[in-house]
C-alpha positions in Angstrom: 63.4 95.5 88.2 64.0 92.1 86.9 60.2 89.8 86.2 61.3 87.0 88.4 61.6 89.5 91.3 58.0 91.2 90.2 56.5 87.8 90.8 58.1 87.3 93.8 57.0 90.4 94.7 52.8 89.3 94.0 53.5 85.8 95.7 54.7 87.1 98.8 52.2 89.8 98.7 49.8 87.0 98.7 50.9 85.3 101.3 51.3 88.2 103.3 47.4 89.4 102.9 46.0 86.2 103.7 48.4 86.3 106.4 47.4 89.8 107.8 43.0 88.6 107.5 44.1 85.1 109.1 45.2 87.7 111.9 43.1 90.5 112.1 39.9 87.9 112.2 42.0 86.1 115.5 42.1 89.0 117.1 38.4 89.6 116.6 37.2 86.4 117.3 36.7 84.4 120.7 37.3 81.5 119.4 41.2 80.1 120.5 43.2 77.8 118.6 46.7 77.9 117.2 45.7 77.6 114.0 44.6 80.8 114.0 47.8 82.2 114.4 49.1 81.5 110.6 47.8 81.1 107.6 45.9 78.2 106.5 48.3 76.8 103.6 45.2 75.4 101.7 44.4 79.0 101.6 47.5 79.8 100.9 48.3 77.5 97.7 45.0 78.4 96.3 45.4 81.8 96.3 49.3 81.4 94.1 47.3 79.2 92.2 44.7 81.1 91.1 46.7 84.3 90.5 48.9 81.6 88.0 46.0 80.9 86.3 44.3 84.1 85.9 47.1 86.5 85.5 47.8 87.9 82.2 51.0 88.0 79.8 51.3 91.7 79.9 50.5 91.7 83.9 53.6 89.3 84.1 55.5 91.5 82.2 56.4 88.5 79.5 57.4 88.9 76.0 54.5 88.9 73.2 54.2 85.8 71.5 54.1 84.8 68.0 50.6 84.2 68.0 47.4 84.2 70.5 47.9 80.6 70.5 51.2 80.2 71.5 51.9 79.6 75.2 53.8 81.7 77.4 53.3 79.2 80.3 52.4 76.5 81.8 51.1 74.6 84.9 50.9 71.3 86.0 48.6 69.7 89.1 49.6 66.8 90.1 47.3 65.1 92.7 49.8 63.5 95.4 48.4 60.7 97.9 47.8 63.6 100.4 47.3 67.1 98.3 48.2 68.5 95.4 51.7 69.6 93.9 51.7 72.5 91.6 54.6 72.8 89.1 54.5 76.4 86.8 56.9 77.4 84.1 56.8 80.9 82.8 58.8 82.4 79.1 61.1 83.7 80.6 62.9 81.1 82.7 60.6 81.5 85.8 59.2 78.8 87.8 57.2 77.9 91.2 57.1 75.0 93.2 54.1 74.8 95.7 52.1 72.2 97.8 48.4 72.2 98.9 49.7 71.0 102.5 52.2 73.9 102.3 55.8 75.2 100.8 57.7 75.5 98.1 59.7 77.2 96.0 58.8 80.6 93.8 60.5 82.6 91.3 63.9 80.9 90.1 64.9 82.5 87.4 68.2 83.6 89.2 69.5 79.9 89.1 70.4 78.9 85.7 69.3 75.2 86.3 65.8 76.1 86.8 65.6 78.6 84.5 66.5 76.4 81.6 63.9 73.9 83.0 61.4 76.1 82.7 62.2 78.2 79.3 62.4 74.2 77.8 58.6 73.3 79.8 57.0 76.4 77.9 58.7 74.9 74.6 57.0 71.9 74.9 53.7 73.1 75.6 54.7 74.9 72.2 54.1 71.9 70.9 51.1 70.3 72.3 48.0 70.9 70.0 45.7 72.9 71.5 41.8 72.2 72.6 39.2 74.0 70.6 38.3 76.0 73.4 39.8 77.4 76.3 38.5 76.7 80.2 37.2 79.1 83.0 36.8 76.4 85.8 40.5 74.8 87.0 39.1 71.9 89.0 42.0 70.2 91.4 42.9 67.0 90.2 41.5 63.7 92.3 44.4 61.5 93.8 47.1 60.0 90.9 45.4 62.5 88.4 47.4 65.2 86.4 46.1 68.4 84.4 48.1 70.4 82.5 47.2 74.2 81.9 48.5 76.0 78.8 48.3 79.6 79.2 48.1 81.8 76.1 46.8 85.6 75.1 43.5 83.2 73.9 42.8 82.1 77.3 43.7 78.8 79.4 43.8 75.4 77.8 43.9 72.4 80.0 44.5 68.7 79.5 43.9 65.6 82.1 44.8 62.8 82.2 46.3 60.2 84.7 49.7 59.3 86.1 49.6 55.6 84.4 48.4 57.4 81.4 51.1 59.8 81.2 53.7 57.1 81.7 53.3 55.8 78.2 56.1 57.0 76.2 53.8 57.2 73.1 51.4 59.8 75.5 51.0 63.5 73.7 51.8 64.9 77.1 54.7 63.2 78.1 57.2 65.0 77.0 55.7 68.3 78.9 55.6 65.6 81.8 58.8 65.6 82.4 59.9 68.7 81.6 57.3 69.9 83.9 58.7 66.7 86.6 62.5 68.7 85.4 61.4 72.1 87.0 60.8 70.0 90.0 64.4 68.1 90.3 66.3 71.4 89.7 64.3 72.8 92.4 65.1 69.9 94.9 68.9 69.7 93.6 69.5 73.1 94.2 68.0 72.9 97.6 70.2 70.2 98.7 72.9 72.3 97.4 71.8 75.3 99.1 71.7 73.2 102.2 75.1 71.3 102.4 76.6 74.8 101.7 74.9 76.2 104.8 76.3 73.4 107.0 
């Protein structure tokens, strides 16, 4: 079974728990509502979230790296004007779109587009220098704030900084920036082209 479709495979079965206790706890309650009746997408994106963060190499089935340093992915929050986006780039060509407010895109690898986006993210978090240590706490960031996450067999590095910040061609992030802002194009241009065909 091909990785892209083994993440697939953990995101939806995400969704689908929190989808199946959103349930079972209507059904037990008295209290009505709509909202109720699907899961909360808040919920939602911070479960795929967390498992991004906390999942290892080996769980993902990636390729060893050339050191415990070395990133095999990365993640990017970007704190929108309502929510959060949440871009992630795996080794091996995978990549996730998703949205605090809800949707988005997960897995990718199939379409070369986005796979190349995302094998050329992970090679430029190659080349950010690492923090001395690594995090345990992955705050959201505040509104025009963006925090990078550079996952490697050591742990979880992160980086913040904001979107005026990162604009600055002389930045130390920028480059990841928009390889990171490529995942998200290749995503949208393959939706539109996913779309017109349809019609």
């Amino acid at each position: 079974m091909k990785i892209a479709s083994i993440i697939v495979i953990i995101f939806a079965v995400v969704l689908l728990a929190v989808i199946a206790i959103r349930a079972q706890s209507s059904k037990t309650s008295n209290t009505s509502g709509a909202e109720k009746n699907s899961a909360d997408p808040k919920e939602v994106y911070a479960g795929l979230r967390h498992l991004a963060l906390t999942s290892s190499r080996s769980k993902l089935g990636l390729a060893p790296t050339s050191n415990q340093n070395e990133p095999w992915g990365v993640m990017m929050d970007w704190g929108l004007q309502k929510g959060t986006a949440t871009i992630v780039a795996m080794s091996d060509g995978s990549a996730s779109v998703y949205f605090s407010s809800g949707g988005g895109y997960l897995g990718g690898k199939g379409q070369e587009p986005i796979r190349i986006a995302a094998e050329r993210a992970v090679n430029a978090a190659k080349l950010v220098q690492l923090p001395r240590s690594p995090v345990v706490d992955f705050p959201i960031p505040g509104q025009h704030e963006v925090s990078f996450y550079l996952l490697t067999d050591a742990g979880v590095f992160m980086f913040r900084t904001s979107e005026q910040e990162l604009s600055s061609h002389e930045h130390p992030l920028r480059k990841l920036g928009d390889s990171m802002q490529e995942v998200i194009t290749q995503y949208r241009l393959w939706d539109e082209r996913r779309k017109s065909e349809s019609e």
